[in-house]
C-alpha positions in Angstrom: -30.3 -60.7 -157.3 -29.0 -61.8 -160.5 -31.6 -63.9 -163.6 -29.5 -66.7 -163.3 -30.8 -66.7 -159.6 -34.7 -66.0 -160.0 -34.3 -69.0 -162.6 -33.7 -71.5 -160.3 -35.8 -70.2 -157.3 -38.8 -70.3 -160.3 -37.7 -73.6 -161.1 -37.5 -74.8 -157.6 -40.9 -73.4 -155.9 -43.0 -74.5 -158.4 -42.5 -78.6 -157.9 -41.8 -77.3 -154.2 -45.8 -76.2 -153.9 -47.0 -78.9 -155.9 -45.4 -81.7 -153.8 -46.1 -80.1 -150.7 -50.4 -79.9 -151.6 -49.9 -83.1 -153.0 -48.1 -84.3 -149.7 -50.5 -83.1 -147.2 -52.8 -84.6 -149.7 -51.8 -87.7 -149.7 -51.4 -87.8 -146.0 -55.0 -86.4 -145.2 -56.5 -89.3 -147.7 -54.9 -91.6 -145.3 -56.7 -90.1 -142.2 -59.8 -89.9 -143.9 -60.1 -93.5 -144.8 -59.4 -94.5 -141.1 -62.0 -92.3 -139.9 -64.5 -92.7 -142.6 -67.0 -94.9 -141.2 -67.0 -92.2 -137.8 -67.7 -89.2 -140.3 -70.2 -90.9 -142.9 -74.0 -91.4 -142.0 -73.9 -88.9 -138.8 -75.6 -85.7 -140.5 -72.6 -83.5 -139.8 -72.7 -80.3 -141.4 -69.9 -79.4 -144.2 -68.5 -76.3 -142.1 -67.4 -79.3 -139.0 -66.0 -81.7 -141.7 -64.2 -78.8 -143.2 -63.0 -78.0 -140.0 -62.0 -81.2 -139.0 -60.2 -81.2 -142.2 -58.2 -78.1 -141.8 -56.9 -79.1 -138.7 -55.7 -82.5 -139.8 -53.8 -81.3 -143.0 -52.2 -78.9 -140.2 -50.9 -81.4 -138.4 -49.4 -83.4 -141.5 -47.4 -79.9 -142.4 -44.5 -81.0 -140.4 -43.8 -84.3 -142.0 -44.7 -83.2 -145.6 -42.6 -80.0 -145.6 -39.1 -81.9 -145.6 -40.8 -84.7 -148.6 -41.5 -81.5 -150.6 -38.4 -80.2 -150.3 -36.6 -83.2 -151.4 -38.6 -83.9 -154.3 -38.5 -81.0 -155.6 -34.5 -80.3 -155.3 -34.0 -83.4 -156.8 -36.2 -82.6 -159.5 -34.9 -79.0 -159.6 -31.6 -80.6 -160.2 -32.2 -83.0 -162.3 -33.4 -80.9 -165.0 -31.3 -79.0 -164.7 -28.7 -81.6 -165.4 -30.6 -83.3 -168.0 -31.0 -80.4 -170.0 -27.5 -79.2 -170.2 -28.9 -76.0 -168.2 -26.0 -77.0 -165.6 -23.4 -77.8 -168.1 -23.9 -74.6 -169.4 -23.7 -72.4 -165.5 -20.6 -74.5 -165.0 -19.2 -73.1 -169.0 -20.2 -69.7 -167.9 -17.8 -70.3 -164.5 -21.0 -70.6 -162.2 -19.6 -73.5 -160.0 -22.4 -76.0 -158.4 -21.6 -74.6 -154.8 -23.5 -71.1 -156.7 -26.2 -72.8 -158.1 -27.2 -74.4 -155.0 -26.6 -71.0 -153.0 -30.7 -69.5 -153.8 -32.0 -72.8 -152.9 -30.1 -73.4 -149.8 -31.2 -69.8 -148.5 -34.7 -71.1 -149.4 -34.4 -74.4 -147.3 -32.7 -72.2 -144.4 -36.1 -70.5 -144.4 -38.3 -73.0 -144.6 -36.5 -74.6 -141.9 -37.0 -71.7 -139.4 -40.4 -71.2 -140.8 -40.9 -75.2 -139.9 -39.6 -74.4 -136.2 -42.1 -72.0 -135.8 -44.8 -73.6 -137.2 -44.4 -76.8 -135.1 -43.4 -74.7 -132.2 -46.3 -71.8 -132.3 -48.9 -73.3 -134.5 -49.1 -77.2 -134.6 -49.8 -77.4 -130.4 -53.0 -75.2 -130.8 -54.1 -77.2 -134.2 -53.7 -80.3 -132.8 -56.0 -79.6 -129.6 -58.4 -78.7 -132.3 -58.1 -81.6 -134.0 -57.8 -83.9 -131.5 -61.3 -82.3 -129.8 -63.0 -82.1 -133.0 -62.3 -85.5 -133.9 -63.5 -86.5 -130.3 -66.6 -84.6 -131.2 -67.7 -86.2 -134.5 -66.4 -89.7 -133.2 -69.0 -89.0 -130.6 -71.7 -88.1 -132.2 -74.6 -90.9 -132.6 -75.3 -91.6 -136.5 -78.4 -89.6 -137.9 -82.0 -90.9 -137.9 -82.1 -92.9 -140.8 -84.8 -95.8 -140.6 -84.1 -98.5 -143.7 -87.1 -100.6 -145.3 -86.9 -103.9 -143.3 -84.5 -103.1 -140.9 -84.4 -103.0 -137.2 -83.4 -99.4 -135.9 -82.2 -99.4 -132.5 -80.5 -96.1 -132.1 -83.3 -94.7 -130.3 -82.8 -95.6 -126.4 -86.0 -97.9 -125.2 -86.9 -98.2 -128.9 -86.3 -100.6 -131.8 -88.7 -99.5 -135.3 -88.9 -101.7 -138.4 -91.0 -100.2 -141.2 -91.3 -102.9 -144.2 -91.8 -99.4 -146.9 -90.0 -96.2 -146.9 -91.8 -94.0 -149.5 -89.2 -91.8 -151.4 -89.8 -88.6 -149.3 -87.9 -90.8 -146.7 -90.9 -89.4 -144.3 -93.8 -92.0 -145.1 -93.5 -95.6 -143.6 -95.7 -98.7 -144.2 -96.2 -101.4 -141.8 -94.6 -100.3 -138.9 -93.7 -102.3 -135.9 -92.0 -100.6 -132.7 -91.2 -101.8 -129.5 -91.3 -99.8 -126.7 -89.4 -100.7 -123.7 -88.7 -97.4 -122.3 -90.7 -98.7 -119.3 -88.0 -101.7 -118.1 -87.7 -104.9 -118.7 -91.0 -105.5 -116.7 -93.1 -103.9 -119.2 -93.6 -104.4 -122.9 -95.3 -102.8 -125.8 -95.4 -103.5 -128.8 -97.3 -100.3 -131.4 -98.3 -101.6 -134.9 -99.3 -99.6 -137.4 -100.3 -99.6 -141.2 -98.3 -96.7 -142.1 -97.1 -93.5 -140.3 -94.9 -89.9 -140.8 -91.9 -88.8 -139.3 -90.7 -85.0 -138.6 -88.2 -83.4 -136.5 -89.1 -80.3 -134.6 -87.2 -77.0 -136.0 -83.9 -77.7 -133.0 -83.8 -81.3 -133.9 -84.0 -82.1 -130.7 -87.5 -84.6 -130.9 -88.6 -87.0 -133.7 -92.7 -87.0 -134.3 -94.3 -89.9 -134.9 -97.4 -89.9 -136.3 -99.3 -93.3 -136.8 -102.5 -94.2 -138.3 -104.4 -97.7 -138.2 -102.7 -99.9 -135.5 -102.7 -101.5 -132.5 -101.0 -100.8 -129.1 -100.5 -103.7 -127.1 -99.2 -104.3 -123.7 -97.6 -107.2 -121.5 -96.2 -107.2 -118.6 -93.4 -109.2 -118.6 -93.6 -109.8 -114.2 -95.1 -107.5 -111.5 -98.8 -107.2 -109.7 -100.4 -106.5 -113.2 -98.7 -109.8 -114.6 -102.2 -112.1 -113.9 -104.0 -109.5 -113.6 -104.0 -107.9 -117.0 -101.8 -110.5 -119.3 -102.3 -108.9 -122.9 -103.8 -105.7 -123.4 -104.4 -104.5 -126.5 -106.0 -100.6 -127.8 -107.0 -99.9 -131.4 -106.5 -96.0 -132.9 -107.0 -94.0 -135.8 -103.9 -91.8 -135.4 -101.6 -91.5 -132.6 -98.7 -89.2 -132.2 -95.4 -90.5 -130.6 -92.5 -88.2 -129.7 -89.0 -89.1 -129.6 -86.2 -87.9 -127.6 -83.0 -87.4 -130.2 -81.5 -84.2 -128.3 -78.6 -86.8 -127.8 -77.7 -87.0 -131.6 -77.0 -83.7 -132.2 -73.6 -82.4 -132.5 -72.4 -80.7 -129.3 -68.8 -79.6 -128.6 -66.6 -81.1 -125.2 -65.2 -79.3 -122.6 -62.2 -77.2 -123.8 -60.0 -78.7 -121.0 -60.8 -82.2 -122.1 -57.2 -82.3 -123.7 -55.5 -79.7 -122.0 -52.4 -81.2 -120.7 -51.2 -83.1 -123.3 -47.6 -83.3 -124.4 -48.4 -82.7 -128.3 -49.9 -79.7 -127.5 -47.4 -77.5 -125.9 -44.8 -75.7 -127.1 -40.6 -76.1 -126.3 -41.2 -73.7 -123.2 -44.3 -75.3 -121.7 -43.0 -78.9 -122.2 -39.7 -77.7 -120.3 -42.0 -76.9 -117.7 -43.8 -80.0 -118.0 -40.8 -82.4 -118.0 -39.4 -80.2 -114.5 -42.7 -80.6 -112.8 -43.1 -84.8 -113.8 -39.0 -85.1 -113.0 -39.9 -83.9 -109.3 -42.8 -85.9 -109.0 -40.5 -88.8 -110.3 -37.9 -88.9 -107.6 -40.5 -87.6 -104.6 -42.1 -91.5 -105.4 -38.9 -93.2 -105.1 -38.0 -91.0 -101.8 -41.5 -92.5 -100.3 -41.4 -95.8 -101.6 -37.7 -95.9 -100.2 -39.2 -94.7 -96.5 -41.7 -97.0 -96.9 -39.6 -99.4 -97.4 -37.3 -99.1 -94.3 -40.3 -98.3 -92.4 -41.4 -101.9 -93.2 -37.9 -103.3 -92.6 -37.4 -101.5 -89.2 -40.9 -102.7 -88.0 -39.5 -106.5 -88.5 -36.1 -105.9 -87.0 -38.4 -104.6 -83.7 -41.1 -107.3 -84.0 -37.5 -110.1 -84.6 -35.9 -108.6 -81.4 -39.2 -109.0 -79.5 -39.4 -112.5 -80.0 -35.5 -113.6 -79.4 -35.8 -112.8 -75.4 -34.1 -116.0 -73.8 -30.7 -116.3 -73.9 -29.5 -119.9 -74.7 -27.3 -121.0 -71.9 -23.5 -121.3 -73.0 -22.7 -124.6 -71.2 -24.8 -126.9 -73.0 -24.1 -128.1 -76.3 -25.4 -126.2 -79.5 -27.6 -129.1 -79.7 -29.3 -128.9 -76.4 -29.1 -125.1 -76.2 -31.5 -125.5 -80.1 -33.7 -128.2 -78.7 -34.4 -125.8 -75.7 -35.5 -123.0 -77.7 -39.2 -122.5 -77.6 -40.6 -123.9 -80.7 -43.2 -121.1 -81.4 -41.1 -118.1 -81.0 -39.1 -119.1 -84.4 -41.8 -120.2 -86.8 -43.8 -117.2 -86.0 -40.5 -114.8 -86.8 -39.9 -117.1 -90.3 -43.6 -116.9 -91.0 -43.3 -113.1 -90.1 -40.4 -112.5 -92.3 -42.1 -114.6 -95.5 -45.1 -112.2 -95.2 -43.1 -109.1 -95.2 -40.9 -110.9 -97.9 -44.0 -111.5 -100.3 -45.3 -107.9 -99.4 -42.2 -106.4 -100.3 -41.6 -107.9 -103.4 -45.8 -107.3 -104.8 -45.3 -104.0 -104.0 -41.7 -104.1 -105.6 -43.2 -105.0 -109.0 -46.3 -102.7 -108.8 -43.8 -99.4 -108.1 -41.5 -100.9 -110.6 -44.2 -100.8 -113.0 -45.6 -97.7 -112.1 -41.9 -96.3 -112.4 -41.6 -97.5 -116.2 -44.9 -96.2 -117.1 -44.2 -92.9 -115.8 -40.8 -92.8 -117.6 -42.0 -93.5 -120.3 -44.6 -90.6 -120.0 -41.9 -88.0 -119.7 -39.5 -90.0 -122.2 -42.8 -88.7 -124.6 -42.1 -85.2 -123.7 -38.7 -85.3 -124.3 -39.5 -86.9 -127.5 -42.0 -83.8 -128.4 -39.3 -81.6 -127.9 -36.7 -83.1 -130.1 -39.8 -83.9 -132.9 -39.6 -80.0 -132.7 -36.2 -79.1 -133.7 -35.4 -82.5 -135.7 -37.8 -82.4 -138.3 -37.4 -78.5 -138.7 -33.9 -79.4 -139.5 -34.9 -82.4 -141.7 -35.8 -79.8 -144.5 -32.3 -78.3 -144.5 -30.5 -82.0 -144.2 -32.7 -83.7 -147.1 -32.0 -80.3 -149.3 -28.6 -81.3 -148.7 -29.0 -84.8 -150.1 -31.5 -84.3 -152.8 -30.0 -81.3 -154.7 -26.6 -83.0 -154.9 -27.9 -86.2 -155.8 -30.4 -84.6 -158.5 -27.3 -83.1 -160.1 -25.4 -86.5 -160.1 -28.1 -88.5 -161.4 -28.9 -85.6 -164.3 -32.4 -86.8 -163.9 -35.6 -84.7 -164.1 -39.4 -85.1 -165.1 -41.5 -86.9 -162.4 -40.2 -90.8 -162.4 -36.5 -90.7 -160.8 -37.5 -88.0 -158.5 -40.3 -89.1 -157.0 -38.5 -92.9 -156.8 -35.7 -91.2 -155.0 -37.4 -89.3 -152.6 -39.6 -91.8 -151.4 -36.3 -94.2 -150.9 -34.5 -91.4 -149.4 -37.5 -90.7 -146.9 -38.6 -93.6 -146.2 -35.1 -94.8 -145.2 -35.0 -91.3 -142.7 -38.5 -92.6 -141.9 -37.6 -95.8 -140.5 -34.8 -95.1 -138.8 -36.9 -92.0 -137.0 -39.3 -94.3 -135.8 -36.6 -96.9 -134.3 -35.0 -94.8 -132.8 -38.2 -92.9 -130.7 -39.1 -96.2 -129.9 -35.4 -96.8 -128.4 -36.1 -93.5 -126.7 -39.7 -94.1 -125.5 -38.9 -97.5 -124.1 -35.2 -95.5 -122.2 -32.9 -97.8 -124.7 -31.4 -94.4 -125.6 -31.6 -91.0 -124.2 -33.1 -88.3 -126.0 -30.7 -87.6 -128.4 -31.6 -91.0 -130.3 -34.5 -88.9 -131.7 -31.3 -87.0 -134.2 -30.1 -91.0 -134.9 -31.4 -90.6 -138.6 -30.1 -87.2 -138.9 -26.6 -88.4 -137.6 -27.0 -91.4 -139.8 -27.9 -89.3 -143.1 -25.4 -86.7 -142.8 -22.6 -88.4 -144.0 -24.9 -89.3 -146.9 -25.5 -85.4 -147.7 -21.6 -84.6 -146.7 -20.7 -87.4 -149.6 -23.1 -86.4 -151.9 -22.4 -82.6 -152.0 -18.4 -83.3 -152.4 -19.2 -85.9 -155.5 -21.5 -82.8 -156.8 -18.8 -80.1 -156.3 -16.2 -82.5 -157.7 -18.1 -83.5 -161.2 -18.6 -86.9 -160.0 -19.6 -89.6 -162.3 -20.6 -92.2 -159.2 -24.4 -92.7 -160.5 -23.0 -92.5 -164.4 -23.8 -96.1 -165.8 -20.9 -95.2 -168.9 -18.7 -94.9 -166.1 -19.0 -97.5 -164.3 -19.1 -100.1 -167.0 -15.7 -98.1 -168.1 -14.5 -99.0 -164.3 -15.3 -102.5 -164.7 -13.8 -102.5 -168.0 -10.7 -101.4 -166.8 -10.9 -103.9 -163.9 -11.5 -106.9 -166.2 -8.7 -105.8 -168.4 -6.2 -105.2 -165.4 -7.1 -109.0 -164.0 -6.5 -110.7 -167.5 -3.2 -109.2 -167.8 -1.9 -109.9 -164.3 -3.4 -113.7 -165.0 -1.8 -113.5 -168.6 1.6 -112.5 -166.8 0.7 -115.6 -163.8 0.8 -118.0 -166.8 4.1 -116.5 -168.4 6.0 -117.0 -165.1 4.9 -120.3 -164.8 5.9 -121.6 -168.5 9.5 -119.9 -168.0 
C-alpha cells in the first residue's frame, strides 16, 4: 500500500471514530432522558445501569454506523479539497476514482462488518436490553421517607415523619398508619421519634419507636361497639417491614423470547413460514365455517317451503294462500344469520389485518438487516463525492450536510416501513430510500470524477452572467427588428 493511501485512511478513521462515539452518544442521551425518571431514586447498583447502558448503545450501532461514515467522508473530502491536498493528487495524475478507492474498501467493510453485527450481535443485545430495561422499569423506588411527606410505597402502610435527622436514619414525630389488617381495621402508631435499618439482604425495614401511642378502631365488625377506640402507650416498640419486593430481581429469560427483533435472517425465515401457514389455515376455517353456516340455512329454507302453490290460481291467490308464518320465520332466519355473518366478518377481518401486520414486522426485520448494512456503502457514495465538490472541511458544512443528507434517508425510511407495515407496499418498500438516494450518489460521483463546479458559487454567478447577457442581446436584437 502506497503513503498516498495510509494518508487518507489516517485522515478518514480518525473523524470516522469520533462521529461514530459521538453518534451512539448522542443517541443513548436520548434514551436516557426518556427513561430517567424509571432509573433515578430506585437504588440500582452502577454495574445494572452500566449494563443497561451497554446494551442500549448496542442497539444504536446500526443507525449510527452509516451517520459516521458520512460525516466523516464528507469531511475527509472536504479537506482535502480545501487544502489543495486534492488539487495536488490530481497534478500528480492521481484521478478522484484513486483517491476514493482506500475509503471505498473501508466502507465495503464496514458494511459487511454492519451485516454481521445486526445479523449475529444486535438480536442477543436487544433481548438484553429489552429484559434489563423490563427489570429496572420494574423495580419499586428505594425506601426513601422525606420530612413531611406521606410514604406510601410500603403495602398496608403510609409513614410521615415531620424531622429527618441528617443520618437519614433518625425521625421525629412519626405518624404511621397501619392497615395491613383490611379496611375493617385501623391503627394509627404515633411516636416522638424513631430509627430505621435494613437487615444485611435488604429484604425487612426495622422500625424502632420510642414514646407513642398505638391506637386502634375498628372501622365495622363484632368489636366495632364493643371496643370503639383503643389506645396503648410504649417506651420502645420495634416494627418490621416487609421490602423483599423492592429489591432488584431479574424476569424469566423466556419473557421476550419470540420476538421479531431478536432473531436473526435465518430464524425470522423460519418465523415468517410458520405465521404464513397459520395465516391461510384461519382463512381455510373461517371459509368452512362459513359455508357451514350457509348450508345450515339453505336446509333450514327448504324445510320450511313444503306446500306447493297450486298453478291454477292466480299469483295473487296462490301468495294469499301461503301460510303466513312459514315466511317471516325464513326472513327473520336469514336476518339473523345475515347479522351473524357480517360481526363475525369484521372481527376475522380484523384479526386478519392485525396478524398481517405482525408478519409484515418480520419482513420488515429482515430487510432493516441488509438495508441499513448497505446504507454505509450508499451514503459513502454520496458524502465523499459531495465533500470533494463542496471543497469544504472543518466541522460546520460537514456536519450540516450529513444531518440533511440523513435525515432526508431518515424520513423517507420511516414512510416507507410504515407503507410496508400497514401492506401499502410489499417488502421491498423498506429499499424506497435507497432506490430514491442512488441516483443522488450515481450524480454525485460523475460531477466528482468530471471536475464539476455544480456547488461552485463563482460558477454559478458566471452561468447567470452568461444567461443575463445572452437575454439582453436576443431582446436588443427583438427591438432592432422591430425599428427596421
Amino acid at each position: 500500500m502506497k503513503k498516498l493511501d495510509w494518508h487518507i485512511l489516517k485522515s478518514f478513521l480518525g473523524p470516522l471514530l469520533l462521529t461514530f462515539v459521538l453518534s451512539v452518544f448522542v443517541l443513548l442521551m436520548q434514551f436516557v432522558w426518556k427513561y430517567i425518571d424509571d432509573m433515578v431514586g430506585k437504588g440500582l447498583e452502577f454495574g445494572v445501569i452500566a449494563e443497561l447502558l451497554l446494551y442500549a448503545s448496542a442497539t444504536f450501532v446500526p443507525m449510527a454506523l452509516p451517520i459516521a461514515i458520512l460525516f466523516a467522508s464528507i469531511m475527509t473530502m472536504g479537506n482535502f479539497g480545501e487544502k489543495y491536498e486534492l488539487v495536488a493528487m490530481k497534478a500528480g495524475g492521481v484521478s478522484v476514482a484513486r483517491v476514493m478507492m482506500p475509503l471505498t474498501l473501508v466502507a465495503l467493510c464496514l458494511t459487511g462488518l454492519a451485516f454481521y453485527f445486526a445479523n449475529n450481535v444486535m438480536p442477543s443485545a436487544m433481548y438484553k436490553y429489552k429484559s434489563t430495561l423490563y427489570d429496572v422499569t420494574r423495580k419499586k423506588p428505594a425506601v426513601n421517607i422525606r420530612p413531611s411527606q406521606y410514604y406510601s410505597e410500603i403495602e398496608g402502610y403510609v409513614i410521615r415523619a415531620n424531622e429527618k435527622e441528617a443520618d437519614d436514619r433518625t425521625l421525629r414525630d412519626i405518624i404511621i398508619y397501619d392497615h395491613s389488617q383490611g379496611i375493617d381495621q385501623t391503627n394509627i402508631i404515633v411516636a416522638e421519634r424513631g430509627f430505621m435499618q435494613s437487615t444485611p439482604d435488604n429484604n425487612y425495614l426495622i422500625f424502632t419507636l420510642y414514646n407513642g401511642y398505638t391506637y386502634s378502631e375498628p372501622a365495622s365488625g363484632k368489636n366495632y361497639y364493643a371496643r370503639p377506640l383503643t389506645r396503648i402507650g410504649f417506651d420502645e416498640q420495634e416494627l418490621t417491614f416487609d421490602i423483599s419486593s423492592f429489591a432488584f430481581s431479574r424476569s424469566n429469560n423466556d419473557l421476550f423470547a419470540g420476538n421479531y427483533r431478536m432473531m436473526n435472517v435465518v430464524q425470522l425465515d423460519t418465523a415468517v413460514r410458520q405465521l404464513n401457514e397459520k395465516y391461510d389455515h384461519q382463512c381455510h376455517d373461517y371459509c368452512e365455517s362459513m359455508l357451514t353456516r350457509l348450508q345450515t340455512y339453505r336446509i333450514f329454507r327448504s324445510s320450511q317451503d313444503t306446500v306447493q302453490p297450486q298453478p291454477a290460481k292466480p299469483v295473487t291467490q296462490r301468495l294469499a294462500d301461503m301460510d303466513s308464518v312459514r315466511y317471516p320465520r325464513a326472513l327473520r332466519q336469514a336476518q339473523r344469520t345475515a347479522t351473524t355473518g357480517l360481526d363475525d366478518l369484521k372481527l376475522y377481518a380484523q384479526s386478519l389485518h392485525n396478524d398481517s401486520e405482525y408478519i409484515n414486522r418480520h419482513h420488515i426485520e429482515w430487510q432493516r438487516k441488509y438495508s441499513l448494512s448497505f446504507a454505509c456503502l450508499l451514503l459513502f457514495l454520496i458524502g465523499a463525492p459531495f465533500g470533494s465538490i463542496v471543497r469544504k472541511g472543518g466541522l460546520g458544512m460537514p456536519l450540516v450536510a450529513s444531518v440533511v443528507f440523513f435525515v432526508l434517508y431518515y424520513v423517507v425510511g420511516m414512510i416507507a416501513e410504515k407503507m410496508v407495515r400497514e401492506g401499502a407496499a410489499g417488502p421491498i418498500g423498506m429499499w424506497y430510500s435507497t432506490f430514491v438516494f442512488i441516483p443522488i450518489g450515481i450524480f454525485l460521483t460523475l460531477q466528482a470524477t468530471t471536475d464539476s463546479a455544480i456547488f461552485d458559487s463563482a460558477s454559478w454567478k458566471k452561468f447567470f452572467s452568461r444567461l443575463f447577457i445572452k437575454q439582453k442581446n436576443v431582446s436588443l436584437s427583438a427591438e432592432t427588428n422591430e425599428k427596421q
